[in-house]
C-alpha positions as CSV (number, residue, x, y, z in Angstrom):
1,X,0.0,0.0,0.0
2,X,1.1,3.3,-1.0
3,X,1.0,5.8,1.6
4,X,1.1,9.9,0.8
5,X,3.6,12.2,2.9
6,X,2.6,15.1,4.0
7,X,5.5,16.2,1.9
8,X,3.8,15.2,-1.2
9,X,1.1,17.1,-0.8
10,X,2.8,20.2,-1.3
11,X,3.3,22.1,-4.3
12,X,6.6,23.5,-4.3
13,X,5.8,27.3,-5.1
14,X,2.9,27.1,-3.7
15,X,4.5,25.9,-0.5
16,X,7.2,28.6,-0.5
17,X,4.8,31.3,-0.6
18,X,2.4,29.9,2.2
19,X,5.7,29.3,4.2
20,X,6.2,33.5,3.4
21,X,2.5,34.4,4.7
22,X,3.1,32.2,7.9
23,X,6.7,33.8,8.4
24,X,4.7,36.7,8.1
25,X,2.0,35.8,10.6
26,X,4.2,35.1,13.5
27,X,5.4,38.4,13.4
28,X,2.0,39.8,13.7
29,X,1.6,37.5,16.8
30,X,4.5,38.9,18.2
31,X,6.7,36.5,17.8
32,X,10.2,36.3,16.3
33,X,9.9,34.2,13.4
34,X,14.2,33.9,13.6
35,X,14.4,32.3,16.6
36,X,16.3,28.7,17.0
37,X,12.5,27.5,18.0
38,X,10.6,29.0,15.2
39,X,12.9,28.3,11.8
40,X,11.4,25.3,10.6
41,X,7.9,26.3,11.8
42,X,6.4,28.2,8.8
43,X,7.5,25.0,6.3
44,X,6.1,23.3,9.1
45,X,2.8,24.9,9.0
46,X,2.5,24.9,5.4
47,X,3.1,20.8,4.8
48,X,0.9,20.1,7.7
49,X,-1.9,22.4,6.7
50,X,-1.9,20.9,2.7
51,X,-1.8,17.5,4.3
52,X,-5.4,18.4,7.0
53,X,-6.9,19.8,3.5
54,X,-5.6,17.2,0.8
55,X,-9.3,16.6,0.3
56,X,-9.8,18.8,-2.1
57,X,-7.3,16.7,-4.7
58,X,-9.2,13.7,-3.7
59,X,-11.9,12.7,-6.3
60,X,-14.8,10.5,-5.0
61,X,-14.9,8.3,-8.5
62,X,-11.2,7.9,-8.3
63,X,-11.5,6.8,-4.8
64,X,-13.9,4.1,-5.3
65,X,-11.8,2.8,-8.3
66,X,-14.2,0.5,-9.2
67,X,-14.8,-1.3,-6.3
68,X,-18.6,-2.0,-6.9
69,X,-19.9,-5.2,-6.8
70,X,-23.1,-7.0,-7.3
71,X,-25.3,-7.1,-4.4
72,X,-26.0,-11.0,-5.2
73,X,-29.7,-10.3,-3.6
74,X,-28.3,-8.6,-1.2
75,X,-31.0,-6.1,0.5
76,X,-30.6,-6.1,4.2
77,X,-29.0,-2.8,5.4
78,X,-24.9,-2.6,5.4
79,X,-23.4,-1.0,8.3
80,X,-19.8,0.4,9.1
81,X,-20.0,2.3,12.6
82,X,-17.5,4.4,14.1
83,X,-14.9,5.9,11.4
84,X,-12.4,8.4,12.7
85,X,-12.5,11.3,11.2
86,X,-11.1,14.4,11.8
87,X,-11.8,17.8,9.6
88,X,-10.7,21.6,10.2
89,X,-13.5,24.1,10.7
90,X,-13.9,26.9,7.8
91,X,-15.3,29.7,10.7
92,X,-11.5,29.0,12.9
93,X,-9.6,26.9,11.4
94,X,-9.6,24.8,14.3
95,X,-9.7,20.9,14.4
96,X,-12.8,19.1,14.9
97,X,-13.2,15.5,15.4
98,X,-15.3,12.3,15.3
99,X,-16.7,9.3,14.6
100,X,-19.3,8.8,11.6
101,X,-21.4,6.1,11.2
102,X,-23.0,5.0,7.9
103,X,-25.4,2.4,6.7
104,X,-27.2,2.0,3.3
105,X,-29.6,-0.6,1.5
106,X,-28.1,-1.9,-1.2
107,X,-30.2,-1.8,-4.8
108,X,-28.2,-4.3,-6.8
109,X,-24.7,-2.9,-6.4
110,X,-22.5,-3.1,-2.9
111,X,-19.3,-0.8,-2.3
112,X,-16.0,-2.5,-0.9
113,X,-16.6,-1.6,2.8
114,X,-13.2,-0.1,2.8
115,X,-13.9,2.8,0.4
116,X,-16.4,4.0,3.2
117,X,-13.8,5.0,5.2
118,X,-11.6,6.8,2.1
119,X,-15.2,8.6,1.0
120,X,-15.8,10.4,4.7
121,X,-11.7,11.2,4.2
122,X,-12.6,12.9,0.8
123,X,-14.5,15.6,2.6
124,X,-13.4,15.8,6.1
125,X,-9.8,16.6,5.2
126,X,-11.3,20.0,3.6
127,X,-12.3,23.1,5.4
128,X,-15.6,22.1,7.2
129,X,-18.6,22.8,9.2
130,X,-20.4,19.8,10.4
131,X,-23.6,19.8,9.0
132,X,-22.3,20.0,5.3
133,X,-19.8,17.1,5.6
134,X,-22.7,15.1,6.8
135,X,-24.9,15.8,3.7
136,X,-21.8,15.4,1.3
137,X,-20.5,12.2,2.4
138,X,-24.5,11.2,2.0
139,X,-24.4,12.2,-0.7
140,X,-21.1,10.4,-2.4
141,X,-22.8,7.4,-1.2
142,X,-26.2,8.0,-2.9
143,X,-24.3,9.0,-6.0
144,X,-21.9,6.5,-6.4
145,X,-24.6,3.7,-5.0
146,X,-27.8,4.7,-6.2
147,X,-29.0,2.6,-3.1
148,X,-32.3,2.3,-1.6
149,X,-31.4,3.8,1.1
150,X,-28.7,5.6,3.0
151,X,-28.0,7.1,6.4
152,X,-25.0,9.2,7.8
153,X,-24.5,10.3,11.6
154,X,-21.7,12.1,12.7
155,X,-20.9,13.0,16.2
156,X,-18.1,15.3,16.6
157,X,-15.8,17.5,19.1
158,X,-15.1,20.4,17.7
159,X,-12.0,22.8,19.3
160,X,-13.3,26.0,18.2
161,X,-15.7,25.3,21.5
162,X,-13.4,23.6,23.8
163,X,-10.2,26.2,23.1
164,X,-12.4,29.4,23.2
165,X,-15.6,31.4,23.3
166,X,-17.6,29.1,25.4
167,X,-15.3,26.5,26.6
168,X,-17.1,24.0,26.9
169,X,-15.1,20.4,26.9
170,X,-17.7,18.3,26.9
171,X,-20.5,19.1,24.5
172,X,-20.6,16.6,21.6
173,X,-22.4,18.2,18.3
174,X,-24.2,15.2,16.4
175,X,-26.0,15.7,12.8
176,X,-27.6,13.0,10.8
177,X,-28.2,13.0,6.8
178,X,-31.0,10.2,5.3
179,X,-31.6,9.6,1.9
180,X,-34.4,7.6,0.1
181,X,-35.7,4.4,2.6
182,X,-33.9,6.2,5.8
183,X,-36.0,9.0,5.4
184,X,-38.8,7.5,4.0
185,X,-39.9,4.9,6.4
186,X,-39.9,4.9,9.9
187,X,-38.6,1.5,10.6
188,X,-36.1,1.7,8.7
189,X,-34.3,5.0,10.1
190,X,-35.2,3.9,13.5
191,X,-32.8,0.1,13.0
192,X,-30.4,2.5,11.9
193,X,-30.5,5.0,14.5
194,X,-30.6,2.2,17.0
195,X,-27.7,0.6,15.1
196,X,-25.7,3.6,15.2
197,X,-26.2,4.5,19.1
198,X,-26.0,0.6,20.0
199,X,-23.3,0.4,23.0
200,X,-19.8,-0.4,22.0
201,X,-18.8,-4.1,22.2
């Protein structure tokens, strides 16, 4: 398996002139940008931040890759619970991170239950709120699927609330997106729901 450095990710002028702005921005804190401490920390900045964001190069199609298979009768409801994910809010810039739970009913074509995973990647690492990362991972699924169903919860800390303004450490925000039989019938959102919020084995 091929895994991407956070080095990669960076385009070379395009790095040198985020590492300027961020040279830049230390000042303005107050800080000396020269010291021993602070050299490497603007090309430090600037790989780190491409690598939280690489989402936006990432292309749901590509990500898939053709891992759709038939569903071989298949149309009881597929479940992967609890996928890390962690996403930078747009308002702060400030991480905020989870666990998202999806389920879908299959309508002839199943996904490898790996690429779930990759698709909530896709859009967390991008600048975020909550709600909209819940609707677009949806979505991917329903577009990519065409399923007779889908459901996405996410529940999420998000540091923009535990760091400042209110500081609150313990509040947990959780949004929910349903397409199609999850929205439709009641039973059916209700086994996912209870699915999703079943305790941890």
């Amino acid at each position: 398996m091929n895994h991407t450095s956070e080095e990669d990710t960076v385009d070379e002028a395009a790095g040198a002139e985020f590492e300027q702005l961020i040279h830049r921005q230390l000042e303005l804190l107050g800080e000396d940008p020269d010291r021993e401490g602070l050299l490497r920390t603007p090309h430090r900045v600037a790989t780190s931040l491409a690598w939280l964001t690489r989402g936006y190069e990432m292309d749901v199609q590509h990500v898939v890759n053709g891992a759709l298979f038939d569903a071989e009768g298949a149309s009881n409801m597929v479940m992967v619970r609890d996928i890390e994910l962690y996403s930078l809010c747009e308002h702060h810039m400030l991480p905020f991170y989870g666990k998202a739970h999806i389920a879908y009913i299959p309508n002839g074509k199943i996904v490898g239950l790996s690429k779930l995973p990759r698709l909530v990647e896709v859009f967390a690492r991008r600048l975020q709120v909550q709600e909209r990362l819940t609707e677009q991972i949806a979505g991917a699924i329903d577009d990519v699927l065409k399923p007779q169903g889908v459901g996405v919860v996410i529940e999420a800390y998000h540091l923009c609330m535990m760091m400042r303004g209110v500081e609150k450490q313990n509040s947990k925000t959780i949004t929910s997106a349903v397409r199609g039989l999850f929205r439709s019938d009641q039973r059916t959102r209700e086994e996912f729901l209870t699915l999703a919020y079943a305790p941890r084995v």
